[in-house]
C-alpha positions, 0 to 999 in steps of 0.5 A: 500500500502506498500513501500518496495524501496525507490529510489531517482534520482536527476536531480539538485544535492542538497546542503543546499545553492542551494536546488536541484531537482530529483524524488523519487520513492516509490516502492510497488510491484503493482507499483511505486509511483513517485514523482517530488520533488524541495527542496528549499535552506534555514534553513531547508534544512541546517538541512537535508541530500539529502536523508532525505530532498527529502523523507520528501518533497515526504511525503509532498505531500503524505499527500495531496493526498486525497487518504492519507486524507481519509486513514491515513493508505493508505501508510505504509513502510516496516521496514527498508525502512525509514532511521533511522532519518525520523521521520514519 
């Protein structure tokens, strides 16, 4: 599966203080993946911009789909697609 748009709609806006909540979608061309996403307040938030912390939470739970456990290469992205301070 290849990710060719990621799409990020926050419900809470985030702040490092608050954390904040939304759905990140990772756009494929044989559909979407969605994923509900909470990034909690605290130092790591602090660290992040809204886009990097939501797309590392997606990715969190990315990597425990067991889809992703037995194929570490079940889920690749397009160039481009990452911002360029998401380290995978």
């Amino acid at each position: 599966m290849i990710v060719k748009r990621i799409d990020i709609t926050p419900i809470q806006e985030f702040t490092p203080e608050t954390g904040g909540s939304g759905k990140v979608s990772f756009v494929t061309d044989t559909g979407d993946v969605i994923f509900n996403c909470q990034i909690k307040p605290g130092r790591e938030a602090e660290k992040r911009n809204a886009v990097l912390a939501f797309i590392t939470e997606a990715m969190r739970q990315v990597q425990r789909m067991p889809e992703y456990r037995i194929s570490k290469s079940y889920m690749k992205f397009a160039p481009g697609v990452l911002p360029a301070e998401f380290a995978l």
